[in-house]
KEDRENMI-964379 format. One record per residue (C-alpha): residue number from 1; residue in three letters; x, y, z. Coordinates in steps of 0.2 Angstrom, whole numbers, plus 2048, in hexadecimal, padded with zeros to 3 digits. Layout:
# residues N
NUM_ALA_X_Y_Z
...
END
This chain:
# residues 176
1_UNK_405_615_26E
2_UNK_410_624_26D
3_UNK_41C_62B_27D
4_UNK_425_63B_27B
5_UNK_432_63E_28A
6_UNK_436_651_28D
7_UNK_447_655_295
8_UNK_44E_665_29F
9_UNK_461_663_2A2
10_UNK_470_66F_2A8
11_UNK_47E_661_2A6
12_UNK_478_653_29E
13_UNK_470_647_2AC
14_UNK_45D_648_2A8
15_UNK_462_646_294
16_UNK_46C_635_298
17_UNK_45C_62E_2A4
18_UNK_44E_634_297
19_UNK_459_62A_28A
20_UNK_45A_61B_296
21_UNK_446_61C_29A
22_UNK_442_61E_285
23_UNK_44E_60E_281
24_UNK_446_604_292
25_UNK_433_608_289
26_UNK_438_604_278
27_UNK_43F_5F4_27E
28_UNK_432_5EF_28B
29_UNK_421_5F5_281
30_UNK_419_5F8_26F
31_UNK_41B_60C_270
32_UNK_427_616_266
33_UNK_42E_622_272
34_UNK_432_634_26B
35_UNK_440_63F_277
36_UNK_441_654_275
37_UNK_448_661_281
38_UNK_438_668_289
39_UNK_43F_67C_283
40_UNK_43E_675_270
41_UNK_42E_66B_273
42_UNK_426_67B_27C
43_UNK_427_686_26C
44_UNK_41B_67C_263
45_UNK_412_66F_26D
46_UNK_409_661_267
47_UNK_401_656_273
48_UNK_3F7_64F_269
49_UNK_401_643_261
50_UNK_406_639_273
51_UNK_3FF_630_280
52_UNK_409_630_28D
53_UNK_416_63F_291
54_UNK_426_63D_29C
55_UNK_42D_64D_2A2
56_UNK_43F_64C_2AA
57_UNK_446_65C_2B1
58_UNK_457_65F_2BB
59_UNK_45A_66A_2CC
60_UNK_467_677_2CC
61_UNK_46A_67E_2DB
62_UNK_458_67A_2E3
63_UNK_44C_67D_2D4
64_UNK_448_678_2C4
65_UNK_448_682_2B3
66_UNK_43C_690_2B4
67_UNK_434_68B_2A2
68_UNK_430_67A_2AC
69_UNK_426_680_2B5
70_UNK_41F_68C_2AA
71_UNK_41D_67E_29E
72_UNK_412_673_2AA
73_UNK_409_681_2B0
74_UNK_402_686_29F
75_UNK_400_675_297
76_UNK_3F5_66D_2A8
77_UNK_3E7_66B_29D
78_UNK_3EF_662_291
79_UNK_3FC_658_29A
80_UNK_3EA_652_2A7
81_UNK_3E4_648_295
82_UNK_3F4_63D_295
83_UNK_3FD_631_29F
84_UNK_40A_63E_2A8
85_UNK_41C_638_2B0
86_UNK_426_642_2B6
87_UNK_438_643_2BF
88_UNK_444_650_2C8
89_UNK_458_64C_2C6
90_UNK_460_652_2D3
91_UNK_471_650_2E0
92_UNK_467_64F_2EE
93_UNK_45D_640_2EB
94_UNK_46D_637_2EF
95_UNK_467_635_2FF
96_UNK_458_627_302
97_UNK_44F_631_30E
98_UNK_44D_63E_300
99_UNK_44C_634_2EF
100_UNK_438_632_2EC
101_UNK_42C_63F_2E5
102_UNK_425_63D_2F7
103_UNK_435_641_300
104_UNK_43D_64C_2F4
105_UNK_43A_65F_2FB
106_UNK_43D_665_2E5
107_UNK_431_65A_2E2
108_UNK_424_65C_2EE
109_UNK_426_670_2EB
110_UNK_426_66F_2D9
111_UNK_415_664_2D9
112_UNK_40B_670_2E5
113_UNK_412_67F_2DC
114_UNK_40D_678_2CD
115_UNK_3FC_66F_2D4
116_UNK_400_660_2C8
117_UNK_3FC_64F_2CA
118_UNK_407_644_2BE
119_UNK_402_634_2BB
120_UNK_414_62C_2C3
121_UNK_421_638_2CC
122_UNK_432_634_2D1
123_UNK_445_63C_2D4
124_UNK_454_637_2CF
125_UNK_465_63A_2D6
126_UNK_471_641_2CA
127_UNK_485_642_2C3
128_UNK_48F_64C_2CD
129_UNK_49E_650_2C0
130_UNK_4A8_662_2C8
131_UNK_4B4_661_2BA
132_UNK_4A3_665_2AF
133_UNK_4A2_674_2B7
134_UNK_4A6_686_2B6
135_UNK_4AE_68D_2C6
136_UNK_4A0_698_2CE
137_UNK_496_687_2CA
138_UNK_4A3_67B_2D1
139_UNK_4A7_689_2E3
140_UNK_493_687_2E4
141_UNK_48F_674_2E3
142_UNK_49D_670_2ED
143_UNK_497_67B_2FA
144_UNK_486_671_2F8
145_UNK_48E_663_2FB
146_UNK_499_667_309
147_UNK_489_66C_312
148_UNK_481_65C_30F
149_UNK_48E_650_311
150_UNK_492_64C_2FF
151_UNK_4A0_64A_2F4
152_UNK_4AA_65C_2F3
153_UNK_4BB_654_2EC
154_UNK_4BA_648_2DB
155_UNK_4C3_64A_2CB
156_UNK_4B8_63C_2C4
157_UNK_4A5_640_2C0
158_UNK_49A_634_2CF
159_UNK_48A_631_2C8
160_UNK_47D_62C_2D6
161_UNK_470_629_2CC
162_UNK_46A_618_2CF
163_UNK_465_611_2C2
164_UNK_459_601_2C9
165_UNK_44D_60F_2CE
166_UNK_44E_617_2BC
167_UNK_448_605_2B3
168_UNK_43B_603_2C2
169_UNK_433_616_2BB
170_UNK_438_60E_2A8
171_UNK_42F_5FE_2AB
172_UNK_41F_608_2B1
173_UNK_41E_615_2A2
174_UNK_41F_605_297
175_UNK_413_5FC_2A2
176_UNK_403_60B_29C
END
């Protein structure tokens, strides 16, 4: 059994939970685990060599990538023969009341926009890190923040990700 995970990152977030999600399968099941940006993947896709396909994608300021979507849209067919997982990283999924695929409102747009059905969805809360970024960046997720009661002052990076939820998603891609 072969996974591939397929990653779409702006600061590094979704990179560091696909790596954690490929070294949780490796270590909990007898499938080798292959991990590509999905841009690179997308200029020569090989489905065939995988059975199950885990697509993490980031949120910048209230959508994903275009080529994720594009990407989905134009491999449906393809991605419908596998077993599918796929997870959003985004600050806003620091709250509870808005950190499942069922309560996300990223995640529940990008599914119906899409009109996929992967086999296991989820969101992540991501790493907040405003020393990262450049300044029209930095002015524009602090305003996020302000408006939704987050952090808007930290010389540290605060990662919210929590990572008990991220082996629960692991344990079940193993678990196919």
């Amino acid at each position: 059994m072969k996974t591939l995970i397929l990653y779409s990152t702006v600061d590094g977030q979704t990179k560091k939970i696909c790596q954690y999600i490929a070294d949780e399968v490796k270590a909990n099941s007898n499938k080798t685990v292959e991990m590509a940006m999905l841009s690179d993947f997308a200029k020569q896709p090989n489905f065939a060599d995988y059975d199950d396909i885990i697509i993490g994608a980031s949120i910048r300021y209230g959508k994903h990538r275009k080529y994720v979507q594009q990407f989905i849209e134009q491999y449906k067919t393809e991605l419908a023969t596998k077993n599918t997982a796929f997870f959003s990283v985004n600050l806003v999924a620091r709250k509870p009341e808005k950190n499942t695929a069922t309560t996300s409102p990223y995640m529940i747009k990008f599914l119906q926009t899409t009109d996929w059905q992967p086999t296991l969805a989820d969101v992540f809360a991501g790493q907040l890190d405003y020393a990262r970024y450049g300044i029209f960046d930095k002015i524009m997720i602090k305003f996020i923040m302000w408006v939704t009661k987050g952090p808007t002052k930290s010389d540290k990076p605060i990662e919210f990700t929590d990572w008990q939820r991220v082996k629960a998603f692991s344990d079940q891609v193993a678990a196919w």
